[in-house]
GULORO-323754 format. One record per atom (N, C-alpha, C): residue in three letters; x, y negated, z; residue number from 0; atom name. Coordinates in steps of 0.05 Angstrom, whole numbers, plus 5000, padded with zeros to 4 digits. Layout:
<recs>
<rec ALA; <X; Y; Z>; NUM; CA>
...
</recs>
This chain:
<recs>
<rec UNK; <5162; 5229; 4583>; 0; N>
<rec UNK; <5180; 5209; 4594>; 0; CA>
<rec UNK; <5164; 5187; 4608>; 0; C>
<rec UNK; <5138; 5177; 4601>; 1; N>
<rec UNK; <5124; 5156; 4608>; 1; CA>
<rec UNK; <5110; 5166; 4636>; 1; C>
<rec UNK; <5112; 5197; 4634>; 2; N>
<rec UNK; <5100; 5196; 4653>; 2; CA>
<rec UNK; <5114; 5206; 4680>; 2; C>
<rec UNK; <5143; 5215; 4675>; 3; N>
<rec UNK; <5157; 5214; 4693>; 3; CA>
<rec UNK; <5166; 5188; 4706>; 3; C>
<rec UNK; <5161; 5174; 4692>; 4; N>
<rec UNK; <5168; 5141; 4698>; 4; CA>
<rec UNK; <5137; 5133; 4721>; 4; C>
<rec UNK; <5114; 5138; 4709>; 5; N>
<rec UNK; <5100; 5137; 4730>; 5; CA>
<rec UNK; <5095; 5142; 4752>; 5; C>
<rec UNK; <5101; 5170; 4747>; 6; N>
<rec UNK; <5102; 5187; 4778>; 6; CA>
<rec UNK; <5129; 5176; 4792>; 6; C>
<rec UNK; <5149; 5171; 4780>; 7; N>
<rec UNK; <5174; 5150; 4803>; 7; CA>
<rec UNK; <5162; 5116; 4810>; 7; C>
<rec UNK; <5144; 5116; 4792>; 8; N>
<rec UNK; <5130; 5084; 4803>; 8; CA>
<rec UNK; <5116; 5086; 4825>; 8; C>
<rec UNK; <5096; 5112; 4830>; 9; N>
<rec UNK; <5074; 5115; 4847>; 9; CA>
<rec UNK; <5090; 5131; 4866>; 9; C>
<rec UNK; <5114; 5132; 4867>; 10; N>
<rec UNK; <5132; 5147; 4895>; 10; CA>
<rec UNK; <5131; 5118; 4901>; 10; C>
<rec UNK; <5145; 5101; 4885>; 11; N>
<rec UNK; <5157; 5084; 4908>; 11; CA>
<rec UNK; <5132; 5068; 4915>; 11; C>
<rec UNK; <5109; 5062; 4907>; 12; N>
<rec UNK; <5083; 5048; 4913>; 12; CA>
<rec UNK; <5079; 5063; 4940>; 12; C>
<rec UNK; <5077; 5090; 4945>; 13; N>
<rec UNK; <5074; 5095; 4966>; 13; CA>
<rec UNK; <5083; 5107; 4991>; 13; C>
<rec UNK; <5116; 5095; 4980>; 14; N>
<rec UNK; <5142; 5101; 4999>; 14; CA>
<rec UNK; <5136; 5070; 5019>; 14; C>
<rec UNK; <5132; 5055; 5000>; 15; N>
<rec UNK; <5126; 5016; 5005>; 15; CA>
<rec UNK; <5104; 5025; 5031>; 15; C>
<rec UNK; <5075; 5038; 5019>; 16; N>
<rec UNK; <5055; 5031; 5037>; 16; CA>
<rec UNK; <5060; 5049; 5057>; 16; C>
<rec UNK; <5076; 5073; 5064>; 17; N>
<rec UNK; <5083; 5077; 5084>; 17; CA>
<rec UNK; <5107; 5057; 5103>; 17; C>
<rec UNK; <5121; 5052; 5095>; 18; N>
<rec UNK; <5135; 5034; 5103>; 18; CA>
<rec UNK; <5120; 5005; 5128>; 18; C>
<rec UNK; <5101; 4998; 5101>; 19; N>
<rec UNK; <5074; 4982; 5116>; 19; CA>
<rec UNK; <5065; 4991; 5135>; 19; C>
<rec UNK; <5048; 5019; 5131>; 20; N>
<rec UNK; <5038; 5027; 5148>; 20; CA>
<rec UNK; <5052; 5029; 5182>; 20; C>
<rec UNK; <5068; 5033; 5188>; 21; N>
<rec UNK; <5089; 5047; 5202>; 21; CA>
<rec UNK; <5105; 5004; 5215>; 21; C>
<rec UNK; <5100; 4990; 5196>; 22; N>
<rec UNK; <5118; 4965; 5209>; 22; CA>
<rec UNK; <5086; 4955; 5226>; 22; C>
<rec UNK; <5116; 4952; 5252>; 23; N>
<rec UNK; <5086; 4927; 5274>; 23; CA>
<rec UNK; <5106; 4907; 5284>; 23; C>
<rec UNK; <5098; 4882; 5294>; 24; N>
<rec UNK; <5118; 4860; 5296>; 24; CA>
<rec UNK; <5127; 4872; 5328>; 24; C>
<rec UNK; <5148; 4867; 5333>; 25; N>
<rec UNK; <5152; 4878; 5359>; 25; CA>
<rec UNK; <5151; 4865; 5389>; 25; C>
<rec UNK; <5141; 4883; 5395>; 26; N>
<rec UNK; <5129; 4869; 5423>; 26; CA>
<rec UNK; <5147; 4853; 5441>; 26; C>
<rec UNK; <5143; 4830; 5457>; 27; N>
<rec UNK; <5157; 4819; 5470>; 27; CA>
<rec UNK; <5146; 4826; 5502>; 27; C>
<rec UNK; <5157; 4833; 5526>; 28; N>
<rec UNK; <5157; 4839; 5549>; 28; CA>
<rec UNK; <5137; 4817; 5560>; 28; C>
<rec UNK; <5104; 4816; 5570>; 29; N>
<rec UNK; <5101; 4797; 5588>; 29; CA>
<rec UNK; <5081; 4786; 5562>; 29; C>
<rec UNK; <5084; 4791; 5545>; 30; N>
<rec UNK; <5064; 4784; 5531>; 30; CA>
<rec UNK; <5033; 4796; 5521>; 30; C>
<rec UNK; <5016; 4795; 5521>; 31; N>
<rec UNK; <4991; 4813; 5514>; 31; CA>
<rec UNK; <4989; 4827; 5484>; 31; C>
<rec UNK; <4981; 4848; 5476>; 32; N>
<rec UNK; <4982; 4865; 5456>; 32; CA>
<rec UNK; <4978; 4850; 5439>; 32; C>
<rec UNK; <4990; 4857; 5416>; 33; N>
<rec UNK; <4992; 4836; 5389>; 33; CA>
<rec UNK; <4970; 4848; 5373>; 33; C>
<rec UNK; <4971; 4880; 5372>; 34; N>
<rec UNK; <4945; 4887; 5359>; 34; CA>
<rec UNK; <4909; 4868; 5344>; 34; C>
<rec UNK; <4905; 4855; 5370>; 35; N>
<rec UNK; <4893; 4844; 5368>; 35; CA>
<rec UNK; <4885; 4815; 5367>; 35; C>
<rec UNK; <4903; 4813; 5359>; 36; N>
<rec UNK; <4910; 4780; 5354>; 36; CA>
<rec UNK; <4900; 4768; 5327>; 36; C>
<rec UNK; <4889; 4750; 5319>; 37; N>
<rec UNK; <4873; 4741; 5293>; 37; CA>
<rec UNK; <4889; 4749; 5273>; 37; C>
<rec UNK; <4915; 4737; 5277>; 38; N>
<rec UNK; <4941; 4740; 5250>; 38; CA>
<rec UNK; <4937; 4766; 5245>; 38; C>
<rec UNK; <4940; 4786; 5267>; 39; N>
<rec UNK; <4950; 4814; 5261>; 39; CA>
<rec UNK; <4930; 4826; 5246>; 39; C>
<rec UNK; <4904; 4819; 5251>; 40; N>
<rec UNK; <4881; 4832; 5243>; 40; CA>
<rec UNK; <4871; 4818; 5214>; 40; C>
<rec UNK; <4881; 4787; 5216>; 41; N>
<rec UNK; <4883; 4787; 5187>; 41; CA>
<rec UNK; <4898; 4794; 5166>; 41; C>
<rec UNK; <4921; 4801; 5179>; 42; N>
<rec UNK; <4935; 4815; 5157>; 42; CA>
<rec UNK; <4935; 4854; 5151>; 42; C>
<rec UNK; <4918; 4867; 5166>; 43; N>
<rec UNK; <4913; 4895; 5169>; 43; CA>
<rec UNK; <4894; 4887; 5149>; 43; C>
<rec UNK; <4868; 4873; 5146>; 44; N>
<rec UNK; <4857; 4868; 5127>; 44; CA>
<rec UNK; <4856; 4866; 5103>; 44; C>
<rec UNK; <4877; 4840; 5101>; 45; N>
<rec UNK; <4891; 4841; 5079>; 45; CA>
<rec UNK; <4906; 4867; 5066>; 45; C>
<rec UNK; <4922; 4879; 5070>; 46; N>
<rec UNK; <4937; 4903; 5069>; 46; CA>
<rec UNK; <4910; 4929; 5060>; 46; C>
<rec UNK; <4893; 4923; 5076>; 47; N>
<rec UNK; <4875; 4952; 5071>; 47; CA>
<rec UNK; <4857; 4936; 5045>; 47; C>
<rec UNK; <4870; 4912; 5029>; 48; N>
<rec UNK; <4850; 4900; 5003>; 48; CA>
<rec UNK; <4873; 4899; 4982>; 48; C>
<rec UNK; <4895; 4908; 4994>; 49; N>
<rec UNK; <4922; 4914; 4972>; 49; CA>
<rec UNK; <4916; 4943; 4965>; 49; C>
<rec UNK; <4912; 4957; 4992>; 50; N>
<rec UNK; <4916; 4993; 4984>; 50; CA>
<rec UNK; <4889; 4991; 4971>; 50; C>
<rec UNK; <4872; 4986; 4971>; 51; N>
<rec UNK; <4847; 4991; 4949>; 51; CA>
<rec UNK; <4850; 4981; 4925>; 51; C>
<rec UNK; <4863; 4960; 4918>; 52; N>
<rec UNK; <4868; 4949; 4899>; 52; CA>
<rec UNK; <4891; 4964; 4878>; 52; C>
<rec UNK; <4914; 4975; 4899>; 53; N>
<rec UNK; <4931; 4995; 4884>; 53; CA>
<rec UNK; <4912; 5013; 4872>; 53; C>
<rec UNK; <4902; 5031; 4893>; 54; N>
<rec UNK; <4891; 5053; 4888>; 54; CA>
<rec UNK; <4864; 5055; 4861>; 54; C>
<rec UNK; <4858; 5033; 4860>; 55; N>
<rec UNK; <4842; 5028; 4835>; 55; CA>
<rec UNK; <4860; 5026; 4800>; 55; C>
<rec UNK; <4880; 5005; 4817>; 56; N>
<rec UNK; <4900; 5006; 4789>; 56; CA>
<rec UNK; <4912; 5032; 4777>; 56; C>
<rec UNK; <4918; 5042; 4796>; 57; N>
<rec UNK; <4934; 5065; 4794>; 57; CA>
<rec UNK; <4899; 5089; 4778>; 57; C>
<rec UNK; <4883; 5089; 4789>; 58; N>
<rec UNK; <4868; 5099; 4780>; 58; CA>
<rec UNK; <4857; 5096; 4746>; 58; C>
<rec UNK; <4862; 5066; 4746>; 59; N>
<rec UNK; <4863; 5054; 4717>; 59; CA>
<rec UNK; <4889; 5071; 4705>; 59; C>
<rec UNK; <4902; 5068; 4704>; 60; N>
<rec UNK; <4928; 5077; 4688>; 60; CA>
<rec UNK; <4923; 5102; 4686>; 60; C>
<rec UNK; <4926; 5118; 4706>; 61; N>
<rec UNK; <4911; 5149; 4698>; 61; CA>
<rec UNK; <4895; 5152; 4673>; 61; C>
<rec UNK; <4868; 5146; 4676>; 62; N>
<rec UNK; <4848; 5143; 4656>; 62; CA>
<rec UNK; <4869; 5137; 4635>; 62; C>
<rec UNK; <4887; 5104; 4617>; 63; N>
<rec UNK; <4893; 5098; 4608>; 63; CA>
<rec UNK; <4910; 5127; 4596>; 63; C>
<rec UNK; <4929; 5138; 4611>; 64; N>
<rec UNK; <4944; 5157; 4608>; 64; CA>
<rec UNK; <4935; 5182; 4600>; 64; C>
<rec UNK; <4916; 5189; 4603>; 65; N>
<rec UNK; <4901; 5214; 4593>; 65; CA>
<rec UNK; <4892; 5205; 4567>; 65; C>
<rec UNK; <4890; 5196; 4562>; 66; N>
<rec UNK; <4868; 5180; 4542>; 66; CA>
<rec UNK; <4889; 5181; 4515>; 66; C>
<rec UNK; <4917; 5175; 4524>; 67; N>
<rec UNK; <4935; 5168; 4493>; 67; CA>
<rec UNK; <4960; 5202; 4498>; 67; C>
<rec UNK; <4954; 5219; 4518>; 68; N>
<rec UNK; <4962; 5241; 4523>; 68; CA>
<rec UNK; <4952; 5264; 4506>; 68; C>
<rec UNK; <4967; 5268; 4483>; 69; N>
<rec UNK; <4951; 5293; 4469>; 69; CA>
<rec UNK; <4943; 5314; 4486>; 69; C>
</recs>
């Protein structure tokens, strides 16, 4: 049961970071690429120090989960 509950936690963790992945603010006509704009790039940053940060947690809980799993 705990661990079906997981595996529906870690769908939607990475239903979310697709979602992320895939959103860009949208371009306005006449304006220069947003890509590279300080904001944008600080927040790709940010975002790629969330997905490592999931990906560590989630790696914790594993461990934790094997561990009390006969």
């Amino acid at each position: 049961m705990a661990t079906a509950r997981m595996e529906q936690a870690i769908a939607r963790i990475e239903a979310a970071l697709t979602r992320l992945e895939s959103a860009r603010p949208p371009g306005r006509s006449g304006e220069p690429e947003m890509e590279n704009s300080p904001r944008v790039l600080a927040l790709v940053d940010r975002h790629e120090k969330l997905r490592e940060e999931v990906a560590e947690t989630l790696r914790d809980l594993d461990a934790l989960i094997a561990e009390i799993e006969p």
